[in-house]
N, C-alpha and C positions, 0 to 999 in steps of 0.2 A: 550648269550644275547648281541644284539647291543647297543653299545651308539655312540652318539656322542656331538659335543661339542657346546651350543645354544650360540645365539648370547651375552649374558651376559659372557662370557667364562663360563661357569658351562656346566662340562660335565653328562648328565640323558641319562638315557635308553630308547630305545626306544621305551619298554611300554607303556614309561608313558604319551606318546601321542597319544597312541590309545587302543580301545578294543582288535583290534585283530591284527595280522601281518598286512594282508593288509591296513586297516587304519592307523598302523603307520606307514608306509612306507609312503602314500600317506601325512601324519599330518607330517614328517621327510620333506618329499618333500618342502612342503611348507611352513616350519619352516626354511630353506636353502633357499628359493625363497626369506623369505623376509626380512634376513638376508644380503642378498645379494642390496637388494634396500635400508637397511639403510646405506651401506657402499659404497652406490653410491653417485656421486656429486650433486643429483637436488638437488634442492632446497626441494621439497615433498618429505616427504617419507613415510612409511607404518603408522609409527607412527605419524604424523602429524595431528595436531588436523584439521578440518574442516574449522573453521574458520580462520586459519592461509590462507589455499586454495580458502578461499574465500577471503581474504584479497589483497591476490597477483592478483586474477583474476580482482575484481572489479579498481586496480590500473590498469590495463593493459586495462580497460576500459574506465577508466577516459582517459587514453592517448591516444586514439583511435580514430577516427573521423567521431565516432557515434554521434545522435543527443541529447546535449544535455538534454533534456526531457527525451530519455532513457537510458543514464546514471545516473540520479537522480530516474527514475524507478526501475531500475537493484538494484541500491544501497536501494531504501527505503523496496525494496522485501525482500531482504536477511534481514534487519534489522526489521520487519515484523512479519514477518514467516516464518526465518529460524533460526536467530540468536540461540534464546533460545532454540529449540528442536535438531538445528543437531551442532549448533558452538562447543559443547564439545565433541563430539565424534570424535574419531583418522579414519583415512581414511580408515585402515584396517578392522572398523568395519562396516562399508557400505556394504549393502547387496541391491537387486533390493529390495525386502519387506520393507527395508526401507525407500525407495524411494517413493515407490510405496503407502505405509502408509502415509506418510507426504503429498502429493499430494491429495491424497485421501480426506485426514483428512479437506487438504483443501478450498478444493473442496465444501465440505460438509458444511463448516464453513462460509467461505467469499463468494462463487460462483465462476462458472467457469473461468471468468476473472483473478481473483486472482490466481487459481491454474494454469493456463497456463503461469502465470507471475511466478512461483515459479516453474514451470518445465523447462523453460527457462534458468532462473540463474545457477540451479542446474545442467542443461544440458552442462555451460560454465564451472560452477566450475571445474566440475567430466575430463570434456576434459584435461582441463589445468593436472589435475591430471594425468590422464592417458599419458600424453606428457611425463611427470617426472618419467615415467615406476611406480607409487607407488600403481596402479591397474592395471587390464589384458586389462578392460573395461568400460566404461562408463555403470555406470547401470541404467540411465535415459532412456539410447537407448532401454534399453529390454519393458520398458514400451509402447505400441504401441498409447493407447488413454487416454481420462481422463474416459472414461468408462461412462455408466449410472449415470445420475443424482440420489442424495438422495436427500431424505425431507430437506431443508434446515433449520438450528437452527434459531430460533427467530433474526432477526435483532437487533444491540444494540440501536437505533431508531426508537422506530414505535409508531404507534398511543396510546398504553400506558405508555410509557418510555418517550415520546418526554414534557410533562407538566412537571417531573420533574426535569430533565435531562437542563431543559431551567430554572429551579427554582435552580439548583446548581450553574447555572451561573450569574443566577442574587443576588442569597445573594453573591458571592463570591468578598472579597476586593480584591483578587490578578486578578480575572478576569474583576473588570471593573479598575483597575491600568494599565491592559496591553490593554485596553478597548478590552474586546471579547465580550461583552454583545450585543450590537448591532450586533455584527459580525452571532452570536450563530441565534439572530433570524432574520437574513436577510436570513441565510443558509437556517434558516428552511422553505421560501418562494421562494428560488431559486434554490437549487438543483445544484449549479453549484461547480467546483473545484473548491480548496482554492487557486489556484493560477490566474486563472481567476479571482477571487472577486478581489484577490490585484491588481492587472493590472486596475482595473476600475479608469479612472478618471474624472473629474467633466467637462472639458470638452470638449469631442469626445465618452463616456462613456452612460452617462446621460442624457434623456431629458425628463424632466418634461411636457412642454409642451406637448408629444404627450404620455408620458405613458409610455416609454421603456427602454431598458437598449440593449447596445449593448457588445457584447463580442469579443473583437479586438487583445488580444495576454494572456500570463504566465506570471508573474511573477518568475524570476528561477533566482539560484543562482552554478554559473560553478566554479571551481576550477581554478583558475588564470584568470576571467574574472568577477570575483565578481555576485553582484546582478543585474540583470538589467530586462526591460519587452520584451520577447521572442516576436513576431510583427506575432504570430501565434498561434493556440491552438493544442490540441494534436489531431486533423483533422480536414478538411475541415466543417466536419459539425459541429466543434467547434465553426467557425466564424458567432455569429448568431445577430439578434436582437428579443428579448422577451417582450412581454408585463407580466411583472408578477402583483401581487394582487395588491391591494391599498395600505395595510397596510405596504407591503413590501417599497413604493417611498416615504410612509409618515415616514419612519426614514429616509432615504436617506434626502429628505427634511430637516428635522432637522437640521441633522448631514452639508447639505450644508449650512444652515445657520451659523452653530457654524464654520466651515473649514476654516483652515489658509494654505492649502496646495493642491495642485490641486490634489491629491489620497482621492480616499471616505476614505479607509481604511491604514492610513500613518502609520508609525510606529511611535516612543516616539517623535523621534525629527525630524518630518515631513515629510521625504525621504520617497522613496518604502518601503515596509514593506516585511522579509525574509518570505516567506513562511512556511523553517525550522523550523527556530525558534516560530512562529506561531504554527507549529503544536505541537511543545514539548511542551510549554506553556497550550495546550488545555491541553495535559496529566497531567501535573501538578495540573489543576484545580481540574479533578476529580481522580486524585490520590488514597484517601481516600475514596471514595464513589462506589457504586454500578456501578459504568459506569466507572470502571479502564481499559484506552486503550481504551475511544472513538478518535476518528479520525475525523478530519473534513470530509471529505469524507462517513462519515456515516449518513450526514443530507440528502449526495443527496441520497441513497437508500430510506431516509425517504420521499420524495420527489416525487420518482419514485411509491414507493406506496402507497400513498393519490393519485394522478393518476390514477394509476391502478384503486385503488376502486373507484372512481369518476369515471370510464365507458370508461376514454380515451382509445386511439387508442394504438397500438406499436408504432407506425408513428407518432405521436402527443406527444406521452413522448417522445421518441427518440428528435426530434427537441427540443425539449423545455429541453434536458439534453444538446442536441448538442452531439450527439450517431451519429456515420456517419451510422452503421450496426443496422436494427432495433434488429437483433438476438441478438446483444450485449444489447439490452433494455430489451428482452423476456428472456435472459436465465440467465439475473445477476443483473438486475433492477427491472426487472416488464419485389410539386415546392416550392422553400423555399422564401416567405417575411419576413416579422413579425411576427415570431410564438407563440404559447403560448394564442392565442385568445381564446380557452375554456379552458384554463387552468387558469386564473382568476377566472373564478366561483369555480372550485374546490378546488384551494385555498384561498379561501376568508376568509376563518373565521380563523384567527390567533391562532394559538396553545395557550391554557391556558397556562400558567406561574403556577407551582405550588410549593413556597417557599421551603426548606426546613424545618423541624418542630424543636425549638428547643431542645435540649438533657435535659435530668435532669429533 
């Protein structure tokens, strides 16, 4: 009987890593292979948790002299839709089925947007990994596509989630203290990023007069350059002007009446408002309630489909989301002036508000 001696020093037989000779030789083999990687210098190694390799990857990004916007992409991905399902697993447990399930899973869940943002990240991690020898191979590479669309699951915003979902926001004291209430239902009439809303200000933003809103950069917040507003959107066809509903200019309205600060939407003590912090804050609101892990970004899917049903074009929601690809409209949503000119009528009648009921 062969033994030898595993990396914990305990010496076992070579049985007892496989059924028969040949699998333990091979099970022997790679018991020595990665034995051999925890007693190498990387910094990764077999045993290293996932999230430790994303950690070092997304640093290595942050110091990079990528843009902005997809630096706080990369990072909001992994903390998304990776964090919780692969951050505790060791590296040596990575398999392509793993890969290739999470993606999938993704896929199916958020749209394909989502999941090419998460085969992305995962594609940088696993590199970084494989750099530190603590795999053979990147197993994102074996995946070739995201495959066949499935039925997508229900949207956590749609035409019957959106009354009450707007009614957990309006009883909430912590959400009109951080004032999101106005926020919640401007989303629900505009469909735009949360980082775009914050960028609005009253005025080069805003004009009453003619009915519109213009969309002129991000609000973002970079690591050694603080908060400021990015003087672009995340493409061209981000830079837009919209006519949206009534209802939508008649808070705007208000809200420029009551303003002591040139941002529609300022934070506590007037300045730009973090987007970050902004979005934690929404989690926090519905913590408790049926809609745990909405997202601002989920009012604009809501958005895109009152659209849809309403008869618009790709082309017509496209502009009016500020989608440079209509296919990014068609497969994860639903000459350029003033867009959004039939999009008024389909969004004209303002989401019912439906309180919450109280307990007991």
């Amino acid at each position: 009987m062969a033994n030898y001696k595993d990396y914990d020093g305990v010496t076992r037989p070579v049985e007892r890593v496989g059924s028969t000779k040949a699998k333990a030789i091979n099970n022997l083999l790679e018991a020595l292979r990665d034995r051999a990687r925890r007693s190498g210098d990387g910094e990764i190694k077999a045993e290293t948790k996932v999230s430790v390799a994303a950690d070092m990857w997304l640093k290595s990004i942050d110091e990079s002299s990528k843009a902005a916007r997809t630096k706080r992409e990369y990072r909001d991905t992994w903390n998304r839709y990776l964090a919780t399902p692969m951050g505790h697993l060791r590296v040596r447990d990575i398999r392509v089925s793993t890969v290739n399930r999470l993606i999938t899973e993704t896929r199916d869940r958020n749209g394909r947007g989502a999941a090419s943002h998460v085969k992305v990240v995962l594609s940088g991690i696993f590199a970084l990994v494989v750099r530190h020898d603590a795999l053979d191979k990147n197993p994102v590479r074996e995946i070739e596509s995201l495959g066949a669309k499935k039925r997508k699951k229900e949207r956590t915003v749609n035409a019957k989630t959106i009354g009450p979902i707007l009614g957990v926001f309006h009883a909430a004291e912590s959400a009109k203290r951080w004032d999101l209430v106005d926020m919640v239902d401007v989303l629900s009439g505009l469909g735009c990023r949360i980082g775009e809303l914050l960028a609005l200000d009253w005025d080069t933003s805003v004009n009453f007069d003619a009915g519109t809103i213009r969309f002129h950069g991000t609000a973002i917040r970079v690591t050694g350059r603080g908060l400021f507003v990015q003087d672009h959107t995340k493409s061209r066809a981000g830079m837009r002007t919209i006519r949206p509903p009534g209802w939508v200019m008649d808070i705007l309205k208000r809200r420029r009446s009551e303003a002591e600060t040139p941002w529609v939407f300022p934070s506590a003590s007037g300045t730009l408002r973090d987007p970050d912090n902004t979005r934690a804050r929404f989690r926090m609101v519905v913590e408790k309630t049926p809609y745990k892990g909405l997202h601002p970004h989920d009012f604009r899917h809501y958005v895109a489909g009152v659209l849809d049903d309403a008869g618009l074009t790709a082309r017509e929601i496209a502009d009016y989301l500020g989608h440079e690809r209509i296919s990014t409209t068609q497969e994860d949503y639903m000459e350029r002036g003033v867009v959004g000119e039939d999009v008024g009528p389909a969004l004209a009648e303002r989401p019912k508000i439906e309180l919450p009921k109280d307990e007991g």
